[in-house]
Structure formats: structure tokens, C-alpha cells
C-alpha positions, 0 to 999 in steps of 0.5 A, spaced: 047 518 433 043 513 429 046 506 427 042 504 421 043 498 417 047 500 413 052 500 417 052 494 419 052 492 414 058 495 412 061 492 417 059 485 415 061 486 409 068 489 412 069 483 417 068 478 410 072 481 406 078 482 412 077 474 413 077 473 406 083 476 405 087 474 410 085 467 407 087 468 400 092 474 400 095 475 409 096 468 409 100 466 403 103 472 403 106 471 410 108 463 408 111 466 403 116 471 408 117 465 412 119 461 408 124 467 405 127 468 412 127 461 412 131 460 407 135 466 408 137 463 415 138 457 412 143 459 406 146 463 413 147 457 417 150 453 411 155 458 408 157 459 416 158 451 416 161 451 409 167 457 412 167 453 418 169 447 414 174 451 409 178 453 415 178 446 418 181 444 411 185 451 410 188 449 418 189 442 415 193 444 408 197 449 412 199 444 417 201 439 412 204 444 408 209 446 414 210 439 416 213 438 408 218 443 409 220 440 416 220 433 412 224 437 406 229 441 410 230 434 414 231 431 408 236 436 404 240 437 411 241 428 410 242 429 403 248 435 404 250 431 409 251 425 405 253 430 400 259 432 404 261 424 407 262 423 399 266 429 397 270 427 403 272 420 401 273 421 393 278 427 396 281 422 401 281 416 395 284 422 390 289 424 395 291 416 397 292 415 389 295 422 387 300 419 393 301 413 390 302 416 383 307 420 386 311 414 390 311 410 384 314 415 380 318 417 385 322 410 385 322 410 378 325 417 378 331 414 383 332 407 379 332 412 373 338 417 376 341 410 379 342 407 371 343 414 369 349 415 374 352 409 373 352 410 366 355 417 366 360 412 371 362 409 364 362 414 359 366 419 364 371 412 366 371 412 358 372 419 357 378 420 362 382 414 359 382 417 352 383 425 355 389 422 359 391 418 354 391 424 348 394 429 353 399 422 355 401 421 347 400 427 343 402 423 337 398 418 336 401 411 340 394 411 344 395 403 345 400 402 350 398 408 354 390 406 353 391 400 356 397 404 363 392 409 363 385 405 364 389 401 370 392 408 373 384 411 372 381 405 374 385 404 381 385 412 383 
């Protein structure tokens, strides 16, 4: 086999041209997939980040959450409570006043009967004299029989 010139110069040409394009096309090229995969692991490590934030702040949220409606049913527990003290008393005050309202009319009610009975005394004292002293004097001499007859009434 023969090695001319040509070969070699070939293989110059070859060696020139491949450092020539790993300097202007290899190179750049390769900075340019580092630097993508650079920024690939980059936008992975941030997103990671940002979901580790987010469910920090998602716990956060959720424990404040549970920690209103511990504090909400505490205070709805107070306020029934406090709820039920009051209907007691208003219906302890409207008993205590219904109660008062009924003795005072019950008293009303029993001096009403005492000055009716004594009325009822009067009217039937009066009308026994005047029945006795008809059925006593048919004829109309009511005077003197009125008067015998209101004694005998009133001393039996």
C-alpha cells in the first residue's frame, strides 16, 4: 500500500476541519444542551421547592381551618349554654310574675266574693222581711208587720 500526499493531506484537511468544528459547531452546541439541562434541573428543583412550600402552607391552612372550628364549636357550645341560663331565667321571671298576677287576683277575687256576700246578706235579710211580711199581711198593713217582722228575721 502506498501512502501518497494526498492522503495525508487528507488527513490534514480531516484533523482541521474536525477541530474546526468542535470550536464553532461541537462546542456551542454542547453549551447549549448544558445549559437546557441546566435549566431543566433548575426548573425541576424550583417546582420541588415551590410543591414543598405549598403543602407546608396547605398543612398551615388546614391546621388553622381545624383550629377555627375547634374555637367555633367552643364558642356555639358557650353561646347555647348561655342561650339556655337565659331561657331559664325569663321563664323563672314569667312564672315568678304569672304567680304574682294569680295571687293578686286571687285576693281581689275573695274580698270581691266578701263584699258580694255581704251584699247578698243585705238584699236576702231585705227580701226575707218583705216575703214575710206579704205571706204575714196578705192585705196590704205592711207597716206594723214590717217592722215585728224585721225583729223576728233578724233575731233568728
Amino acid at each position: 500500500m502506498e501512502i501518497n500526499i494526498t492522503l495525508l493531506w487528507q488527513i490534514v484537511v480531516l484533523l482541521l476541519l474536525f477541530v474546526w468544528l468542535s470550536k464553532v459547531l461541537f462546542a456551542p452546541m454542547l453549551a447549549v444542551f448544558e445549559e437546557r439541562e441546566r435549566r431543566i434541573d433548575g426548573a425541576k428543583r424550583e417546582a420541588a421547592q415551590l410543591e414543598s412550600e405549598a403543602q407546608n402552607k396547605m398543612e398551615e391552612v388546614q391546621r388553622r381551618v381545624e383550629e377555627s372550628m375547634a374555637l367555633a364549636r367552643s364558642e356555639l357550645s358557650n353561646l347555647k349554654n348561655e342561650g339556655l341560663l337565659i331561657q331559664r331565667k325569663m321563664i323563672d321571671d314569667a312564672k315568678h310574675s304569672a304567680k304574682a298576677k294569680m295571687d293578686q287576683a286571687s285576693k281581689e277575687l275573695r274580698v270581691e266574693m266578701d263584699r258580694t256576700r255581704k251584699d247578698l246578706r243585705v238584699h236576702v235579710q231585705e227580701l226575707a222581711h218583705e216575703v214575710l211580711s206579704k205571706v204575714l199581711n196578705p192585705n196590704g198593713d205592711a207597716s206594723s208587720k214590717s217592722s215585728q217582722s224585721k225583729m223576728e228575721v233578724s233575731g233568728a
